[in-house]
N, C-alpha and C positions, 0 to 999 in steps of 0.2 A: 504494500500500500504506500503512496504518496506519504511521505513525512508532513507535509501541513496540510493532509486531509482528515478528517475527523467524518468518521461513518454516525447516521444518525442511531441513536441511541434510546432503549424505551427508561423514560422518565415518568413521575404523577402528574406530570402535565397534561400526556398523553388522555387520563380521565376526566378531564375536564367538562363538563354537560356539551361542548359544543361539537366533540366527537362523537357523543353517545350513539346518534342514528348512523355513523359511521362501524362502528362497534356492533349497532345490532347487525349491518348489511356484510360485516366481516363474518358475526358469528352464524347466519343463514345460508353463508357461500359455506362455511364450514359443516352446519348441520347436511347441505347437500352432498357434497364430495362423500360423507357417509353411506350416501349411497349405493345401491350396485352399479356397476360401469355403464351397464344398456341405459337403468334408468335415466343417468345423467345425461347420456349423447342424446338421449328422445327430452330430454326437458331442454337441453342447450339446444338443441332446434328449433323447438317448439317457441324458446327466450329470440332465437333469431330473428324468424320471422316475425312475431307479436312488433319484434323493434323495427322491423324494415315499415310499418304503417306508421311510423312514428321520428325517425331517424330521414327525413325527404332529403336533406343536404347531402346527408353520405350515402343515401341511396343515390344520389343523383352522380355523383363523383366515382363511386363505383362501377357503374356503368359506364361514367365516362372516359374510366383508365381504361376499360375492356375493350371498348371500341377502338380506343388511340393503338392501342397494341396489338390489338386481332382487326385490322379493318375487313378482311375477309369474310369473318364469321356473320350468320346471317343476323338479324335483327333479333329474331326468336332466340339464337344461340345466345346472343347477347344479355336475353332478361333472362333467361335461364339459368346460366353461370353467375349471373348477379344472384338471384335468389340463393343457389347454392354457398356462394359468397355469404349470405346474411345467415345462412341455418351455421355456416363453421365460424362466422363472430357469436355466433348466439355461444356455439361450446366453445371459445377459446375462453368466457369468462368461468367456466367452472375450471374447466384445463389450467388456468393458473391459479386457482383453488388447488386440485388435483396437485399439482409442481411443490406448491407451497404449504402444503397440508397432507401426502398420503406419507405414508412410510415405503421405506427401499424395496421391501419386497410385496409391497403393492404396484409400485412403479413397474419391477423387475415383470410382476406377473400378466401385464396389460402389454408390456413395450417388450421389443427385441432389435438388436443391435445389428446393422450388415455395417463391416469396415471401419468395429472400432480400432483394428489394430495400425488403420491408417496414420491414427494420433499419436503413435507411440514413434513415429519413421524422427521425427525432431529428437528425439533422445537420444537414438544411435547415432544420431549425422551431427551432434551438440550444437544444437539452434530451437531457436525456439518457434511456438507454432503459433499462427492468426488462424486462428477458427472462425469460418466467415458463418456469421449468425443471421441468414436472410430474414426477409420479416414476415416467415408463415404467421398464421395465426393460431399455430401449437408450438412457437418458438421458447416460449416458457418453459413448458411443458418438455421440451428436448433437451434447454441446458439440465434440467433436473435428470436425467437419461444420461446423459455422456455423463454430468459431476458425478453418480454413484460412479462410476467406472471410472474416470480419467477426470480428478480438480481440477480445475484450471483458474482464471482472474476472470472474473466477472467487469464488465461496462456498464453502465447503468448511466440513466438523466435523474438527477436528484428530483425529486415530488416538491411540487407547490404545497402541497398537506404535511403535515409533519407526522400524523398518523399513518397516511400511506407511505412517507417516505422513511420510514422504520418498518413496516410490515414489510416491502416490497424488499426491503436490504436485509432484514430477517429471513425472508424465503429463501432468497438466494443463495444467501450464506449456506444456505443446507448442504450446496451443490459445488461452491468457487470458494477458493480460501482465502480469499479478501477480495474488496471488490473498489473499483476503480471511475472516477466519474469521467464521461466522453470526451472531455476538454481537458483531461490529464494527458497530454502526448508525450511528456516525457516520460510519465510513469508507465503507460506502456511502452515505450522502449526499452525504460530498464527491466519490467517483468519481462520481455523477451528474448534481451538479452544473457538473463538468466537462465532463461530454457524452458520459461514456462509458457501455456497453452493461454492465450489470451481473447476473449471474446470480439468480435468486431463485427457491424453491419454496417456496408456501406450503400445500401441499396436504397435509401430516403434521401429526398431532396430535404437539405440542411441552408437551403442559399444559397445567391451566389459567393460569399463568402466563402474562399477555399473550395469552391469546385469551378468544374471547366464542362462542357456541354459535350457528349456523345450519344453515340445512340444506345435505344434501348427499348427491344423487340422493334415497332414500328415505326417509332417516335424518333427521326432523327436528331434534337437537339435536347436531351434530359438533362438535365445539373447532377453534377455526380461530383463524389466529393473528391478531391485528391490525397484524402489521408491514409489512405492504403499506399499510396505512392512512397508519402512522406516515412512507413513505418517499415516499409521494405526497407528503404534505401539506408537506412539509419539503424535499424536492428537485425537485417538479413534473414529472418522469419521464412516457415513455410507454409503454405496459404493452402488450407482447406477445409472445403466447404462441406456440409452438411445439410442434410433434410428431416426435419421430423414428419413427417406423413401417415393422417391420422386414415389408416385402411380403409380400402373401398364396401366389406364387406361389414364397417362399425365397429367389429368386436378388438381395438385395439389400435396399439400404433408400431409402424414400424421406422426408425430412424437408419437413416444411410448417409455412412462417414465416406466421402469419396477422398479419391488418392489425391496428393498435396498437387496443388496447376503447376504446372510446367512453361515456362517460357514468358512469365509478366517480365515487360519491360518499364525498367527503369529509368529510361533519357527523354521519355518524352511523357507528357502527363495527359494529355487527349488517348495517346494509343493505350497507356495503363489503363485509363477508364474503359476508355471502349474494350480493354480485351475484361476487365472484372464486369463488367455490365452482360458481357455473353455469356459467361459461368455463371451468372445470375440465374440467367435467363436458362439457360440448362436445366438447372435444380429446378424454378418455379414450375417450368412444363412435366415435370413428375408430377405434379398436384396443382392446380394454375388455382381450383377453387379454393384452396385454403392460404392464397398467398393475401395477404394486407392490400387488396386493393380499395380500400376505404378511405387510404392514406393520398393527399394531394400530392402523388408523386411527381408529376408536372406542371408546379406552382410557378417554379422559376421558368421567367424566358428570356433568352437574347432580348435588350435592350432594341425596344422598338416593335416588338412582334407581341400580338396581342394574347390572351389569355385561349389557355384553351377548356376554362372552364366556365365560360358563359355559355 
C-alpha cells in the first residue's frame, strides 16, 4: 500500500441514524445472498428488468453503446441484448453481495477456474503481473474467484459515502492484500515491481485527460486511457486478461484466465491503445451481454465532433 494512503476504516461514526437505511439495504443484500444460487439469479432478473421501466437514461445509453458497436445487428437484436443487458445489472447487485458476503467454499462450489495457472507465468519470469479487470458486470464477483487462489492488489475509486466506502474496501480485502486507489500510479509501479498481480481496467472512458482516441469495436475514435502505456513502460509487467462469465445455462460461473498478450507496444500511445482496446474486445464477445454497457463509454469526443448521445 501507498505510504500516505490510509484505507477507510469502520468507526461509531459509521452508526450514525443517517446511515441507518443504508445498513438496512446492506443487511437485505445480505439476508438474500443467503439464499440458494437459482433463487438469487431469478430475483437478480427479475430486480433487472422491474429497473429497466424505471432507469430511461441508462436504458437509453445502453442501447446506444450496442448500436455504436454492433451497427450491423438488427434493431430487434438491438432491444434484445439490451434487455438481457438489464436482467445481468439486475444480478450483478446480489453478485457483489455474493463476492462480498459468501464464504470460499461457496465461491469455490458455484465458480470454476480455466487458466489460472496463466497468473502464476510473472513468478517464474520475476515480473510482475496487470491483471486487466474488464468491466463485466460479474467483475466483483471474479476478483473474489482468482483472490481465493492467487492475492493480488486491488484498484479501487474511493466512495463519496463513507459507509460504502468501508464496506466496498472491506469486501475486497477478503480477496487483495491491500488495496490501492486508481490515481496511485506510482504505487502501482512499485506493487509491480515487486512481482505482485495488480488489478487494472482500462476499458472506461476516464477523459480526455491522459487518454488518446482509438478504436473500439465500431466506434473509430473512443478515449482510452494511456495508463496501461505508462505502467508497462515503467514496471515491465505482464498483461493478462480475464473473464468472469456468468454460464449460459445459470447454474454458475465460469472464469477464464487467458495467456499474458504478446506484442503491446510501447513507442507509441495511439497503437498501445488500439492494440488493448482489441483484447478488450476479445474477452467482451465471450459474453457481450454481461459487459457494462450502461457505462457512457463514449462521453469523450475529439474537440468539435458532437455527442453521440443525443
Amino acid at each position: 500500500m501507498s505510504k500516505n494512503q490510509v484505507l477507510p476504516e469502520f468507526s461509531r461514526e459509521l452508526l450514525h441514524p443517517r446511515y441507518w437505511l443504508l445498513w438496512f439495504g446492506i443487511a437485505f443484500l445480505y439476508l438474500i445472498v443467503l439464499l440458494p444460487y437459482p433463487w438469487i439469479n431469478s430475483l437478480g432478473r427479475g430486480l433487472g428488468r422491474f429497473a429497466m421501466r424505471f432507469m430511461k437514461r441508462r436504458k437509453m445509453i445502453s442501447r446506444r453503446n450496442i448500436e455504436l458497436c454492433f451497427p450491423n445487428m438488427t434493431e430487434a437484436e438491438h432491444e434484445a441484448w439490451m434487455i438481457k443487458n438489464f436482467e445481468a445489472t439486475g444480478l450483478a447487485v446480489f453478485e457483489t453481495g455474493m463476492a462480498w458476503f459468501w464464504p470460499n467454499w461457496r465461491i469455490k462450489k458455484w465458480c470454476t477456474i480455466q487458466g489460472i495457472d496463466n497468473l502464476d507465468v510473472g513468478a517464474r519470469e520475476n515480473r510482475g503481473v496487470l491483471v486487466i479487470g474488464i468491466h463485466f458486470l460479474t467483475l466483483e464477483l471474479g476478483a473474489r474467484i482468482i483472490g481465493i487462489h492467487r492475492p493480488g492488489v486491488g484498484v479501487y475509486r474511493p466512495h463519496d459515502n463513507k459507509l460504502m466506502d468501508w464496506l466496498q474496501t472491506w469486501g475486497r480485502l477478503r480477496s487483495n492484500k491491500y488495496m490501492l486507489d486508481r490515481r496511485d500510479v506510482k504505487g502501482m509501479i512499485r506493487s509491480l515491481k515487486k512481482g505482485e498481480l495488480v488489478w487494472y481496467a482500462p476499458d472506461h472512458d476516464y477523459g480526455p485527460k491522459n487518454s488518446v482516441f482509438a478504436p473500439f469495436f465500431a466506434v473509430e475514435k473512443a478515449a482510452t486511457t494511456i495508463g496501461t502505456s505508462i505502467l508497462v513502460r515503467m514496471a515491465n509487467p505482464l498483461l493478462v486478461p480475464f473473464i468472469p462469465k456468468r454460464n449460459d445455462d445459470n447454474q454458475g460461473y465460469s472464469l477464464i484466465v487467458q495467456p499474458p498478450l504478446q506484442g503491446f507496444p510501447t513507442d507509441d500511445e495511439v497503437a498501445a491503445a488500439t492494440f488493448m482496446n482489441q483484447a478488450i474486445e476479445q474477452q467482451i464477445l465471450l459474453a457481450p451481454e454481461q459487459y457494462m454497457w450502461l457505462h457512457r463509454r463514449f462521453k469523450t469526443r475529439p474537440a468539435g465532433e458532437a455527442s453521440l448521445y443525443q
